[in-house]
C-alpha positions as CSV (number, residue, x, y, z in Angstrom):
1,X,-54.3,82.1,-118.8
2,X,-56.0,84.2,-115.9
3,X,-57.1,87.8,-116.6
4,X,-55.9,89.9,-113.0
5,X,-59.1,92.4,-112.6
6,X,-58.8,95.4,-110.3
7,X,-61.8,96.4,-108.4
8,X,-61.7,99.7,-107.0
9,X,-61.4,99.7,-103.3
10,X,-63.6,102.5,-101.1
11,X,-66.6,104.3,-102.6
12,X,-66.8,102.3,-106.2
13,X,-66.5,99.0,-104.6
14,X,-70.0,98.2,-103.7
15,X,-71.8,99.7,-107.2
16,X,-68.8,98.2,-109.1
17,X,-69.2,94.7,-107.1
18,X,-73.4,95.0,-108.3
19,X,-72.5,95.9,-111.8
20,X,-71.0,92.8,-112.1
21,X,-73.1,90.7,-110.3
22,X,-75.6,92.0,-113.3
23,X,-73.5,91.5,-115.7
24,X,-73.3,87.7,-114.7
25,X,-70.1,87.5,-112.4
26,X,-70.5,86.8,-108.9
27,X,-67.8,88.6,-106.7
28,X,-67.6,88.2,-102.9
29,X,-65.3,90.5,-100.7
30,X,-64.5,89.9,-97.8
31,X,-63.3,92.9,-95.0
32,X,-60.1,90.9,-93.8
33,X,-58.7,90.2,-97.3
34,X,-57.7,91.9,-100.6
35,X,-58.4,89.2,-103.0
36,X,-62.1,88.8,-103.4
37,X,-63.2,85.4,-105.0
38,X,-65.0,85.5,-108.2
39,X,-67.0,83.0,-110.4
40,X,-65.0,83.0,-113.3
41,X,-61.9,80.5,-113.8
42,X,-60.1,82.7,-115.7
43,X,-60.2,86.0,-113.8
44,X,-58.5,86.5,-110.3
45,X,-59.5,89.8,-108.5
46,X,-57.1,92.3,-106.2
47,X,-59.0,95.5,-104.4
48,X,-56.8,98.2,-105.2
49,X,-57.7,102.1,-105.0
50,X,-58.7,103.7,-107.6
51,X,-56.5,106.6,-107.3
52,X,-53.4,103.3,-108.0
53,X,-55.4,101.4,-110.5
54,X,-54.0,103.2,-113.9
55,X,-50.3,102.6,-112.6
56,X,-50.7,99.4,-111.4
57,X,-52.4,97.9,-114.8
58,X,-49.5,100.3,-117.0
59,X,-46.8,98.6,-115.0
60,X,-48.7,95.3,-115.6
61,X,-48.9,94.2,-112.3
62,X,-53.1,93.9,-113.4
63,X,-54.4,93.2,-116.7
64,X,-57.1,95.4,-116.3
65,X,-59.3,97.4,-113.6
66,X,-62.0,99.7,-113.2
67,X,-61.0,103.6,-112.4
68,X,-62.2,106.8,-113.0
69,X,-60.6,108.5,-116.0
70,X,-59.7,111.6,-113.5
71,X,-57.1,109.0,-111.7
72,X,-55.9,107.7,-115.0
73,X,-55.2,111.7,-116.0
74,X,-53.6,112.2,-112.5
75,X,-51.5,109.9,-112.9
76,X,-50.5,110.5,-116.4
77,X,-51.0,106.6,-116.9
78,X,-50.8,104.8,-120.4
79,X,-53.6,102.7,-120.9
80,X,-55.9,101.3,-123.1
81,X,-59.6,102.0,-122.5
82,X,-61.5,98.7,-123.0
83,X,-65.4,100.6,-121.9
84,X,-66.5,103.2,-120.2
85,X,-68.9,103.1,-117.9
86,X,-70.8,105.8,-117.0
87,X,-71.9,104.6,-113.3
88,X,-71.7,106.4,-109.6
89,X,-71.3,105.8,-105.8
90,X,-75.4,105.9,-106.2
91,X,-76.1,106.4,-109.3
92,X,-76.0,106.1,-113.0
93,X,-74.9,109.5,-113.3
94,X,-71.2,110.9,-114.0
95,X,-69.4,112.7,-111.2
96,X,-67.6,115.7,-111.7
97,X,-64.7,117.6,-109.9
98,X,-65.8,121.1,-109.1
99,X,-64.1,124.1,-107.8
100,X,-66.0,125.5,-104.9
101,X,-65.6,128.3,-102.4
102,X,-67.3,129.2,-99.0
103,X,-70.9,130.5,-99.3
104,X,-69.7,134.1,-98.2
105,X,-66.6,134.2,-100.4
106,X,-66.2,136.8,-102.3
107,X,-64.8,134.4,-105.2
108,X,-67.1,134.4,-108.6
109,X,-64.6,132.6,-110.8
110,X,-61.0,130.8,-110.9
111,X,-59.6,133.7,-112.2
112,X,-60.3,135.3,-108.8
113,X,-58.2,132.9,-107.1
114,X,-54.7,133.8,-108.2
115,X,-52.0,133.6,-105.4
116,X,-54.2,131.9,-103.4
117,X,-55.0,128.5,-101.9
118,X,-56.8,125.4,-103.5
119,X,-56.9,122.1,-101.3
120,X,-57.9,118.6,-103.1
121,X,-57.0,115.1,-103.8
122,X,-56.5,116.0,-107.5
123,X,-53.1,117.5,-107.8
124,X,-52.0,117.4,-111.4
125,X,-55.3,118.1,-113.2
126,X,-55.4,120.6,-111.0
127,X,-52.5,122.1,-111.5
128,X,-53.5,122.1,-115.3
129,X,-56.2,123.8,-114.9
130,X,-55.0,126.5,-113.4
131,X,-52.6,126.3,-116.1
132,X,-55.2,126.9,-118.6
133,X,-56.8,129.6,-117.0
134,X,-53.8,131.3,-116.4
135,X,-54.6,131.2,-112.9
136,X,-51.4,130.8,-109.8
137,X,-52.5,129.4,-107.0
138,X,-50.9,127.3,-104.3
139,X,-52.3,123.7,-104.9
140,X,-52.2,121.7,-101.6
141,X,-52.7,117.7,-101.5
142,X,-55.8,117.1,-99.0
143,X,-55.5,114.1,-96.9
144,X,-59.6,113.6,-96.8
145,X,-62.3,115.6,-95.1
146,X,-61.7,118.1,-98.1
147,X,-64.7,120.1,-97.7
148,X,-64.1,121.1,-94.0
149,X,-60.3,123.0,-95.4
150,X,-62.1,126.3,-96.3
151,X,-61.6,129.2,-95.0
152,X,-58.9,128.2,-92.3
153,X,-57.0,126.0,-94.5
154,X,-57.8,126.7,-98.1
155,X,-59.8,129.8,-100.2
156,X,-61.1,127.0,-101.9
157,X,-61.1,123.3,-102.8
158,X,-61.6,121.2,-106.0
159,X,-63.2,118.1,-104.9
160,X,-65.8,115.5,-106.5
161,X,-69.3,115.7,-105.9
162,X,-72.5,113.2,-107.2
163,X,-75.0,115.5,-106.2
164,X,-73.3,118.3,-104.8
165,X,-75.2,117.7,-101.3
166,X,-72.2,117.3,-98.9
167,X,-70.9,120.8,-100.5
168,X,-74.0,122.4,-99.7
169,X,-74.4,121.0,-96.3
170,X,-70.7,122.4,-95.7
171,X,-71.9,125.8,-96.8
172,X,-69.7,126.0,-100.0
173,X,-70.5,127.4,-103.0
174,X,-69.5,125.7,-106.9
175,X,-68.2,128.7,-109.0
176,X,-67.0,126.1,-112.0
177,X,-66.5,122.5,-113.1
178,X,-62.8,121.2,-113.4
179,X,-63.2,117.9,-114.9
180,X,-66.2,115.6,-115.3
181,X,-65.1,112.0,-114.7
182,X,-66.3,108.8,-116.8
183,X,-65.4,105.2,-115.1
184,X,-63.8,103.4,-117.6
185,X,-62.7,99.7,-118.0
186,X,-58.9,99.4,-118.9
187,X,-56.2,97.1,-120.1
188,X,-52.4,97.4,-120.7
189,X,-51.4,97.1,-124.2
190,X,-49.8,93.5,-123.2
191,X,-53.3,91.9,-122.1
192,X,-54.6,93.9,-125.2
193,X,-52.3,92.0,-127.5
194,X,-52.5,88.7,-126.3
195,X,-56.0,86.8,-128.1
196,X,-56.9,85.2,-125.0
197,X,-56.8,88.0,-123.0
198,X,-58.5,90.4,-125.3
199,X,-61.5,88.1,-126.1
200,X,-61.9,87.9,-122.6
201,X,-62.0,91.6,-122.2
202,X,-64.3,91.9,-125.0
203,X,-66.3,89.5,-123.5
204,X,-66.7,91.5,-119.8
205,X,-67.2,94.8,-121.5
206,X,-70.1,93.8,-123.9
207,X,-71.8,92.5,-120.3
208,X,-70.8,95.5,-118.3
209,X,-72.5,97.6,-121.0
210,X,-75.2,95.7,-121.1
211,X,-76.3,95.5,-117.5
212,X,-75.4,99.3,-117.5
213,X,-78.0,99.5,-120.6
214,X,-80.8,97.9,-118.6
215,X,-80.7,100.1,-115.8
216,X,-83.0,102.7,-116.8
217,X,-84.5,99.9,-119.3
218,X,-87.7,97.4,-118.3
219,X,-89.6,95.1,-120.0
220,X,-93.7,95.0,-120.6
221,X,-95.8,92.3,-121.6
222,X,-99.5,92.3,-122.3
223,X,-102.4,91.2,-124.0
224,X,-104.6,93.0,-126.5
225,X,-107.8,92.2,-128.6
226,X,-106.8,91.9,-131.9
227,X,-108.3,94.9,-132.9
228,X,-107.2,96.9,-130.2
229,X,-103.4,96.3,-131.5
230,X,-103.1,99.3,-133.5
231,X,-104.3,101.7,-130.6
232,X,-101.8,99.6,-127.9
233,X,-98.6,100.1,-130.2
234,X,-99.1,103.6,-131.1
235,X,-98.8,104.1,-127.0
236,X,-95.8,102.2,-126.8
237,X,-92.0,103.3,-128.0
238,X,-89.5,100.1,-127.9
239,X,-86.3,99.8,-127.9
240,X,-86.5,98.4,-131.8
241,X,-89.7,96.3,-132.8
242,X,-92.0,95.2,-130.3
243,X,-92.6,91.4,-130.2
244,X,-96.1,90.3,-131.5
245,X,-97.6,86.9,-131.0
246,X,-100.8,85.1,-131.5
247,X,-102.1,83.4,-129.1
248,X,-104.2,80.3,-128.6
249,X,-107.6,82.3,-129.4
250,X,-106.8,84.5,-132.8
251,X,-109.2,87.5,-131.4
252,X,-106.0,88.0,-129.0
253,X,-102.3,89.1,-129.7
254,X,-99.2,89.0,-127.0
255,X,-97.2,91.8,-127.3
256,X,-93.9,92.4,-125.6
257,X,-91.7,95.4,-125.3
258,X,-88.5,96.7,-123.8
259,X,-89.1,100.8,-122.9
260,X,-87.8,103.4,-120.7
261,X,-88.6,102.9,-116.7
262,X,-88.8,107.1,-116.7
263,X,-92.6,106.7,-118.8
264,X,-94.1,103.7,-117.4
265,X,-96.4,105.0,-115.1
266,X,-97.7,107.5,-118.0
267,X,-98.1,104.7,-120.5
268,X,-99.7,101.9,-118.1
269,X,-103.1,104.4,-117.7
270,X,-102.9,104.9,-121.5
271,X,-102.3,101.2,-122.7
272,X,-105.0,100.1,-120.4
273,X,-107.9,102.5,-121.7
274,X,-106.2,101.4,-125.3
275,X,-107.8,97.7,-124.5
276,X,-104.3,96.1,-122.9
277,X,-104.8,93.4,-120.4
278,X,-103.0,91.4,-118.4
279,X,-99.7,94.0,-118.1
280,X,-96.8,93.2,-116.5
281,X,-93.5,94.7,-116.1
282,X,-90.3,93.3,-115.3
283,X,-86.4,94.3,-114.7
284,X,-84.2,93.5,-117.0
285,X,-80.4,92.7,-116.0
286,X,-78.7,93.2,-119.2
287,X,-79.4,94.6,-122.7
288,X,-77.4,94.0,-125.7
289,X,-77.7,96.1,-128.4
C-alpha cells in the first residue's frame, strides 16, 4: 500500500528535497515532469504547490505533504499534523508574514491602515487579522512581485520574508508581524487510520526530525591522557553522556561527543590546552533523541 507524498513545488522544493536526502530518502526531480522518483517502494511523490497541498491531502487525493501551516490556515484545510518542521528556503529558521509599508510612509501600526489598501498572497489570514485589530482595509490578492505594489498599487503589503532583505532592498518598512509560519508534515485522517500508513508516517517523521536535529548538531572525537580526563570533560557539554573508552595503552582514554556546531571553535583552543589530542569533528546527518 503506497503512501502519495507531496513535495512542495517552488521555493521549498530544493531544502525539502535535502531534508530528505538526510533523512535517508533519495528523491530526484526532474524539470519536465511532476512525479519525482524516490527510493522508497512504498512512497510515490507528486510536486504540488504549497499554497494546494492542505486541500489536496484533506480531499485525499495525497496521503500526506509538506506545507507551511500559513497555507493550511488559508485554506481553512482539515488535517492532521504528523511533525513540524521548523526549516526555510535557506535556513533552519521560521519565516514569518509581516505587514510592511514604504520607508517614508507615514504608517506606524495596522491600526493606521483603516480604509486603506493591503496587497498579498495571503487573503484569508489576512483578512482575519484585520479582523482582530479592528482594522477595514481593502485586501487585494497579489499575483507575485508583491513587494514592488507599494505606493502605486497598495499602502502596504503582507508578505513573507526569511530575513527581511528583499523588503529592505525595496525600501519598505515592517511595522508588525501577521503570522509566523512552521512547515509541518501532514496526513488526512484516512492515511492516519489505516496501520500501514501511519507506521509509515511515523517512520518519515522520526527521520525528518532527526536530520533537522543534526543540523546545528556535530560530533567530536579525541584522545586524552588519562589524567587529563577530568579537565577535557568539564570543557565539553553533550548532548547526554559523552562516550568514554580505553584504549589499547590504559594511560589513554577515547572520548566522543555530540555538541553544538555554534561553540566549537571556542572549545577546540580550550580542549587542546586541557591535554586533548587527536580532535576531530564530523557532521552528523541525523540525531534521534
Amino acid at each position: 500500500m503506497k503512501l502519495v507524498l507531496g513535495i512542495p513545488k517552488g521555493s521549498l522544493q530544493d531544502s525539502t528535497v535535502a531534508l530528505f536526502k538526510k533523512a535517508g530518502f533519495n528523491i530526484s526531480v526532474s524539470s519536465r515532469s511532476y512525479y519525482p522518483s524516490i527510493d522508497d517502494p512504498d512512497i510515490s511523490c507528486m510536486l504540488i504547490r504549497a499554497q494546494e497541498m492542505g486541500k489536496y491531502v484533506e480531499k485525499g487525493i495525497l496521503d500526506c505533504g509538506i506545507t507551511g501551516s500559513d497555507w493550511i490556515e488559508d485554506n481553512e484545510a482539515t488535517v492532521t499534523t504528523v511533525a513540524e518542521l521548523v526549516y526555510a528556503k535557506t535556513s533552519i529558521t521560521a519565516c514569518k508574514w509581516v505587514l510592511a509599508v514604504p520607508e517614508d510612509s507615514p504608517f506606524k501600526s495596522v491600526k493606521d491602515l483603516n480604509g486603506k489598501r493591503i496587497s498579498t498572497e495571503l487573503i484569508n489570514v489576512t483578512k482575519n487579522y484585520l479582523k482582530k485589530n479592528n482594522v477595514q482595509a481593502e485586501v487585494e490578492f497579489s499575483w507575485g512581485a508583491t513587494e514592488v505594489k507599494p505606493p502605486v498599487f497598495a499602502d502596504a503589503i503582507v508578505e513573507i520574508t526569511e530575513t527581511g532583505s528583499s523588503l529592505k532592498a525595496n525600501k519598505l518598512r515592517i511595522i508588525d508581524t501577521v503570522l509566523t509560519v512552521a512547515n509541518k508534515f501532514i496526513c488526512n485522517k484516512t492515511a492516519w487510520d489505516i496501520p500501514e500508513k501511519r507506521e509509515k508516517l511515523e517512520s518519515i517523521s522520526l527521520l525528518l526530525k532527526g536530520a533537522l536535529k543534526a543540523e546545528s548538531l556535530v560530533g567530536i572525537k579525541l584522545n586524552c591522557r588519562t589524567k587529563d580526563q577530568d579537565a577535557v570533560l568539564a570543557i565539553l557539554p553533550s548532548l547526554n553522556t559523552p562516550t568514554i573508552s580505553s584504549l589499547a595503552d590504559n594511560a589513554w582514554r577515547a572520548i566522543e561527543v555530540i555538541v553544538d556546531e555554534s561553540i566549537v571553535r571556542v572549545i577546540i583552543p580550550k580542549l587542546k590546552k586541557a591535554g586533548a589530542e587527536g580532535i576531530v569533528e564530523y557532521p552528523l546527518n541525523k540525531v534521534i533523541p
